[in-house]
FIROTOR-939319 format. One line per field, with one value per residue (C-alpha): y, z, x; residue number from 1; residue in one letter. Coordinates in steps of 0.001 Angstrom, whole numbers, padded with zeros to 6 digits. Layout:
BEGIN
Y <- (Y; ...) $
Z <- (Z; ...) $
X <- (X; ...) $
resi <- (NUM; ...) $
resn <- (A; ...) $
This chain:
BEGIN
Y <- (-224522; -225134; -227082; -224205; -221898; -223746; -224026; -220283; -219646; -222467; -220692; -216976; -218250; -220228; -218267; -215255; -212711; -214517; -217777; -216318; -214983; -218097; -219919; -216995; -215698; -212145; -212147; -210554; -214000; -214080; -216720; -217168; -219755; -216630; -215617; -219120; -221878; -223480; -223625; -224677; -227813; -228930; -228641; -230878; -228550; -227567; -229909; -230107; -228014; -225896; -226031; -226949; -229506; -228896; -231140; -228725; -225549; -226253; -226857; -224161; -222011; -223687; -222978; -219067; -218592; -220441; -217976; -215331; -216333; -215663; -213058; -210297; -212161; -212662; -208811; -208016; -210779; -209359; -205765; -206897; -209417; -209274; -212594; -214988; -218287; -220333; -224332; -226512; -229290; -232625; -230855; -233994; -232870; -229648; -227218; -224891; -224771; -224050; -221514; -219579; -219293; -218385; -215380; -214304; -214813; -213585; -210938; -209782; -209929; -210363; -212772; -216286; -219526; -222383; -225976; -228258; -231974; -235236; -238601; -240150; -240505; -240391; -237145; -235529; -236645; -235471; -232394; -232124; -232581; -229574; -227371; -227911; -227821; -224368; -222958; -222963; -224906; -222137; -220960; -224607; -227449; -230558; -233091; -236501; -236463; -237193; -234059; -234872; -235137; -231905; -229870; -226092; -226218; -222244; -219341; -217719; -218778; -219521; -216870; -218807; -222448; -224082; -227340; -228600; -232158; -233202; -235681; -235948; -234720; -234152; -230815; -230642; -231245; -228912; -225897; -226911; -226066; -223092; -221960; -223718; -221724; -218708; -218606; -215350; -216315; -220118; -221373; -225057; -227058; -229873; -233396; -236888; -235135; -238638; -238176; -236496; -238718; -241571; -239854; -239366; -242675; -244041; -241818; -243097; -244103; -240395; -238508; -235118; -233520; -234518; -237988; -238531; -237080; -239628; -242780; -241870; -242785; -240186; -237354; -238395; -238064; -235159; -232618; -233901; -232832; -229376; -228972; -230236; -226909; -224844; -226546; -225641; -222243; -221387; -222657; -220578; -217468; -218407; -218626; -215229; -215709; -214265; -216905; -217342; -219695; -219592; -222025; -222513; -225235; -225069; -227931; -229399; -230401; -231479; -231598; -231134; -227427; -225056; -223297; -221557; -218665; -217703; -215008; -214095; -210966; -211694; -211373; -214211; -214215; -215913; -215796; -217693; -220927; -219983; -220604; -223707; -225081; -224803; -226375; -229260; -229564; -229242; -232402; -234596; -233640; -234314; -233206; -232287; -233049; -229663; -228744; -231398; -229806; -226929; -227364; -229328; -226220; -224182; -225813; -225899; -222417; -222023; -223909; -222472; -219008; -220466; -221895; -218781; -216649; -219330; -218938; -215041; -215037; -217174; -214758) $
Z <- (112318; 108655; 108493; 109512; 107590; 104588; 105096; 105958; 102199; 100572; 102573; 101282; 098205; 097773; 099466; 096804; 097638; 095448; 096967; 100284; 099868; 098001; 101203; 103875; 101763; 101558; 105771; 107685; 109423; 112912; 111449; 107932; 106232; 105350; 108770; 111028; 108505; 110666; 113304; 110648; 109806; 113211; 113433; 110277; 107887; 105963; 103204; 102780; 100090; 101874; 099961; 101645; 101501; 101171; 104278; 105799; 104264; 106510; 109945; 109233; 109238; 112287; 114465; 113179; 114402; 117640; 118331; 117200; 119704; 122940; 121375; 123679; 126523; 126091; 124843; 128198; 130310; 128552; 130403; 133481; 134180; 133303; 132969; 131574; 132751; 131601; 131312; 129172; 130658; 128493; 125934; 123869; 120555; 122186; 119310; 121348; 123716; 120348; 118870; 122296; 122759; 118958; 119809; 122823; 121339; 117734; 118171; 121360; 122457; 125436; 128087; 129102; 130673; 129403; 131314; 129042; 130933; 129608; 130879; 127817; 127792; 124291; 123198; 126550; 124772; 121430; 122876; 124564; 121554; 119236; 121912; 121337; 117876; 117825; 119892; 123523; 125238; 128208; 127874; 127795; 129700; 129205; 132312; 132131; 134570; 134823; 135004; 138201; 139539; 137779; 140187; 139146; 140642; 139287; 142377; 141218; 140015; 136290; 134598; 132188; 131774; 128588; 128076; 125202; 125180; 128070; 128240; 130465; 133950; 132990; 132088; 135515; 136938; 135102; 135611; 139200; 139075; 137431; 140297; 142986; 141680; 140848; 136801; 135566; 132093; 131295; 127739; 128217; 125064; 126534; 125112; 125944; 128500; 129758; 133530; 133550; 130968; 132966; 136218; 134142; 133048; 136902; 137377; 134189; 137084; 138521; 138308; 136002; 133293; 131731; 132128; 128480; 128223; 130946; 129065; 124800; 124707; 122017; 123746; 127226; 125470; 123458; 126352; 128864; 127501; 126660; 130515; 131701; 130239; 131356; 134756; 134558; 133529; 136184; 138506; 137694; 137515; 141544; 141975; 140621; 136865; 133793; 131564; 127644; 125433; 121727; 118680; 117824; 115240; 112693; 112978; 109736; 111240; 114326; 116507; 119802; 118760; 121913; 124055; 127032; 128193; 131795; 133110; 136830; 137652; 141588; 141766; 142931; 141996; 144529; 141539; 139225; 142431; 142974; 139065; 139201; 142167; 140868; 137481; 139374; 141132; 137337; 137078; 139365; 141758; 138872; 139629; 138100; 139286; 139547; 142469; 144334; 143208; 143756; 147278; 148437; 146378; 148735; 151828; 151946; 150625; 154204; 156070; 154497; 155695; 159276; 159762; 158630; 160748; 163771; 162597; 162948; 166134; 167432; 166378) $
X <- (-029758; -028608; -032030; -033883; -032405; -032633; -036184; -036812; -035217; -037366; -040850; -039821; -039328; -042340; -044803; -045218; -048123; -050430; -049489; -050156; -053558; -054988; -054434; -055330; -058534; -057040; -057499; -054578; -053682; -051351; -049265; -048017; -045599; -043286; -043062; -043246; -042246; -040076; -043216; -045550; -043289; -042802; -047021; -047255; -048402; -045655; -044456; -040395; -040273; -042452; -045663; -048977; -051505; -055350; -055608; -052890; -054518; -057664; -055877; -053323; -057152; -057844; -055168; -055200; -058877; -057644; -054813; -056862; -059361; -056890; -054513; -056667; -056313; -052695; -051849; -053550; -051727; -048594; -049340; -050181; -047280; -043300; -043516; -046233; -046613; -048980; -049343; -051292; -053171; -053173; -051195; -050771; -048715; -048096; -049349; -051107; -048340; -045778; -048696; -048539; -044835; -044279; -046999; -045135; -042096; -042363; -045195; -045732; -041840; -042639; -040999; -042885; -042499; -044972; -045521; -047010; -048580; -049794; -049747; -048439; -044326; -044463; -045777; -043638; -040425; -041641; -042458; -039326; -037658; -039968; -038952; -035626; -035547; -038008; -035537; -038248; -035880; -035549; -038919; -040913; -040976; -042894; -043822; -045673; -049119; -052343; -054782; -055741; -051924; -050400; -048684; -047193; -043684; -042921; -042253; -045139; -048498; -049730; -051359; -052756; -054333; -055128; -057270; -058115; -059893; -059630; -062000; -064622; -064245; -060368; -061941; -063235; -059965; -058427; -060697; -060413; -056656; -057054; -059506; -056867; -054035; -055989; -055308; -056263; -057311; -058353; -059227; -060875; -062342; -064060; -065128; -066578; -068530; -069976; -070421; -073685; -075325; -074370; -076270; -079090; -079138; -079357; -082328; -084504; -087392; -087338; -090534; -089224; -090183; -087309; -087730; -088207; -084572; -083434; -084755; -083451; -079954; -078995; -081063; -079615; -075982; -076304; -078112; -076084; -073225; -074886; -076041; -072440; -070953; -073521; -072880; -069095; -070015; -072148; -069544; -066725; -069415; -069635; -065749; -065547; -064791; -066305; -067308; -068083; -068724; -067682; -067128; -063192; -063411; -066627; -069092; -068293; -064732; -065845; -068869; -066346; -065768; -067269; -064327; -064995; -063107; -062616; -061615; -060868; -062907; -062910; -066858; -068368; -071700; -074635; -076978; -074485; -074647; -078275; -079118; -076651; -078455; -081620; -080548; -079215; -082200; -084159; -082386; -083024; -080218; -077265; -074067; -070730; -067575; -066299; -068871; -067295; -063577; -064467; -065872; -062638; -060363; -062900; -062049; -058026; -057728; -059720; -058210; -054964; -056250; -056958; -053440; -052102; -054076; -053344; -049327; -049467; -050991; -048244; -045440) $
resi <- (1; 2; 3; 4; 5; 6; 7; 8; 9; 10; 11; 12; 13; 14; 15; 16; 17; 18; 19; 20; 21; 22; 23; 24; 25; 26; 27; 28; 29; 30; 31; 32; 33; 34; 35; 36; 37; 38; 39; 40; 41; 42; 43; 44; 45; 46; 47; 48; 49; 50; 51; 52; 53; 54; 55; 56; 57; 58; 59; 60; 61; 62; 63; 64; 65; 66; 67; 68; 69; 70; 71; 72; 73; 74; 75; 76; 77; 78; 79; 80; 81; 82; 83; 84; 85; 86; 87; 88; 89; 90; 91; 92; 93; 94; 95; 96; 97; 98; 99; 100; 101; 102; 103; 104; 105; 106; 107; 108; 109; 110; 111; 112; 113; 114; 115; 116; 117; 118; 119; 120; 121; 122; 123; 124; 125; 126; 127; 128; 129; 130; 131; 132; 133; 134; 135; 136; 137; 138; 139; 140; 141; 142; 143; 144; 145; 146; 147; 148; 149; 150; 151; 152; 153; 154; 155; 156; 157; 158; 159; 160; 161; 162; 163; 164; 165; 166; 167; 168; 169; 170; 171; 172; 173; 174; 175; 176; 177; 178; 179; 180; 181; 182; 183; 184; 185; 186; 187; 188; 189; 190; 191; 192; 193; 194; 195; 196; 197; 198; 199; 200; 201; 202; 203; 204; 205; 206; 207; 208; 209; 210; 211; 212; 213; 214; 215; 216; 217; 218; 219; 220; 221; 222; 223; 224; 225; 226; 227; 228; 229; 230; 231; 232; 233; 234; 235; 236; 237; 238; 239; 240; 241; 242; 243; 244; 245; 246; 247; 248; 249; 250; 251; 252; 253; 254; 255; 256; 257; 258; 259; 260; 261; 262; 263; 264; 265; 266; 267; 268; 269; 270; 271; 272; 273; 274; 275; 276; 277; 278; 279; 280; 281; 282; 283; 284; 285; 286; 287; 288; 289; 290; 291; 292; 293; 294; 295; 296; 297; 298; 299; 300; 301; 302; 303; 304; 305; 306; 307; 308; 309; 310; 311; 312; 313; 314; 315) $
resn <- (X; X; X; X; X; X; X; X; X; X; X; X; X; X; X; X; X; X; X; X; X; X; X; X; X; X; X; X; X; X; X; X; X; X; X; X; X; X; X; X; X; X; X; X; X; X; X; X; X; X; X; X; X; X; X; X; X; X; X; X; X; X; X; X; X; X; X; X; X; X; X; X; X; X; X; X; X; X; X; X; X; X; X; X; X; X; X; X; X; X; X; X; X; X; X; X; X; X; X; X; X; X; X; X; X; X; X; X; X; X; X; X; X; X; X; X; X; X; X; X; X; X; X; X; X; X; X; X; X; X; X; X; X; X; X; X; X; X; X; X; X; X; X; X; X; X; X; X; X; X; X; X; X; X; X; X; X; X; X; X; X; X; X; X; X; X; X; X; X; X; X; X; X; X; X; X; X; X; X; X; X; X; X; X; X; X; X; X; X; X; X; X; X; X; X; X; X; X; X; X; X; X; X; X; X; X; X; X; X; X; X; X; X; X; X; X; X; X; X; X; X; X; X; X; X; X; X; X; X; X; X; X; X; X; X; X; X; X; X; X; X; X; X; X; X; X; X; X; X; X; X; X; X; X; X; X; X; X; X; X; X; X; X; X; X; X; X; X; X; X; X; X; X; X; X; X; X; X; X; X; X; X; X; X; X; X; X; X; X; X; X; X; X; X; X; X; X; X; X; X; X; X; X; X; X; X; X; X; X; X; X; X; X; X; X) $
């Protein structure tokens, strides 16, 4: 605590109004180093004496117009439940899980519960450990599993599912969950999207007119990564979710910078599954793997229903 403290003093001293707006651009940021230093250090971007980096200066941008991004959805998760529970899927370092709680925590005051999951042991005990020393040690939790093995263990379901770079059809597994466990908001960043490129590339031979995307390598990669999300999109349309798409990191960071924010509506659109059908069928009958989760999500929540209905009519 004497740490922290120390470091609190160091940040209010350092950080003068002038100070402050050279690195925030005069913008009314969610987090500054007067009011979250301690969070800021734990990310990385604080220096000891609690001055920051250019380097730093540009993520600590970064993770404002991420937070920024989902603070509506979370003011309006924040009304609707007493508590928020949320999880993030592949969490790795954790700093969207930390950005989240600090928001709940420090602005919102509002009570949450946060899983964060990744199959590396490593980052789970680091995490473990940042939660402790941020002070989320009731509020967060941190468990080591694959995407496609995550299970929520809480009395209640999440709220909220995060998912940022999961790679490939991690992405689909994750948006499956959300679906499975009927997430009201979802906030997915996918990457490496390499499933449908590889389809195409089994299908070179196939009379389309896209066969000239098919056979170019770069092409091939490039749109198929494009149609992927537009795939994904279109499914959760169907399972009754309103979906954008939006840029979270500028292209001159990083070419993996499109988000896409779900949120459950409960309209399931036939025209969203008509248009993905027929843009499957566009290409050559390539798939996703999240039609196939989906489908199998589908059929236990049915059967589910069945048994249920079977289990009343036996009382």
């Amino acid at each position: 605590m004497a740490v922290i403290n120390e470091l609190r003093a160091r940040a209010q001293t350092f950080w003068t109004p002038e100070r402050t707006e050279k690195i925030t651009g005069a913008k009314k940021l969610l987090i500054t180093p007067r009011e979250a230093p301690e969070l800021l250090r734990t990310m990385g971007l604080l220096n000891a004496d609690a001055s920051m980096s250019a380097d730093s200066v540009r993520k600590y941008r970064q993770i404002n117009h991420m937070l920024a991004l989902l603070t509506k959805d979370l003011e309006t998760l924040a009304k609707q439940f007493a508590t928020v529970r949320f999880i993030d899927i592949g969490c790795g370092n954790s700093y969207l899980t930390f950005l989240v709680a600090w928001f709940f925590k420090e602005k919102l005051r509002h009570p949450f519960e946060g899983v964060g999951a990744d199959s590396n042991a490593r980052v789970i005990a680091e995490s473990q450990k940042r939660a402790q020393e941020l002070g989320f040690q009731n509020q967060l939790r941190f468990v080591q599993s694959s995407v496609a093995d995550v299970q929520w263990e809480a009395p209640t379901r999440p709220h909220f599912l995060i998912a940022l770079h999961a790679c490939d059809t991690a992405t689909d597994q994750a948006l499956a969950f959300a679906v499975r466990h009927k997430c009201d908001f979802v906030a997915v960043a996918p990457c490496c999207q390499a499933e449908l490129a590889q389809a195409w590339k089994e299908r070179t031979k196939v009379v389309t007119p896209f066969a000239p995307v098919f056979r170019s390598h770069h092409f091939r990669r490039e749109i198929a990564a494009d149609i992927t999300d537009v795939m994904r999109m279109l499914l959760m349309r169907s399972h009754g979710y309103e979906v954008t798409a939006t840029e979270f990191v500028g292209t001159e960071h990083t070419p993996k910078n499109r988000l896409l924010v779900c949120t459950r509506r409960g309209a399931y659109l036939d025209s969203a599954k008509a248009e993905f059908e027929q843009l499957k069928e566009a290409f050559a009958g390539s798939s996703i793997s999240l039609e196939h989760l989906l489908a199998s999500a589908l059929n236990e929540h049915e059967r589910d229903e069945t048994q249920g209905t079977e289990n009343a009519g036996d009382k």
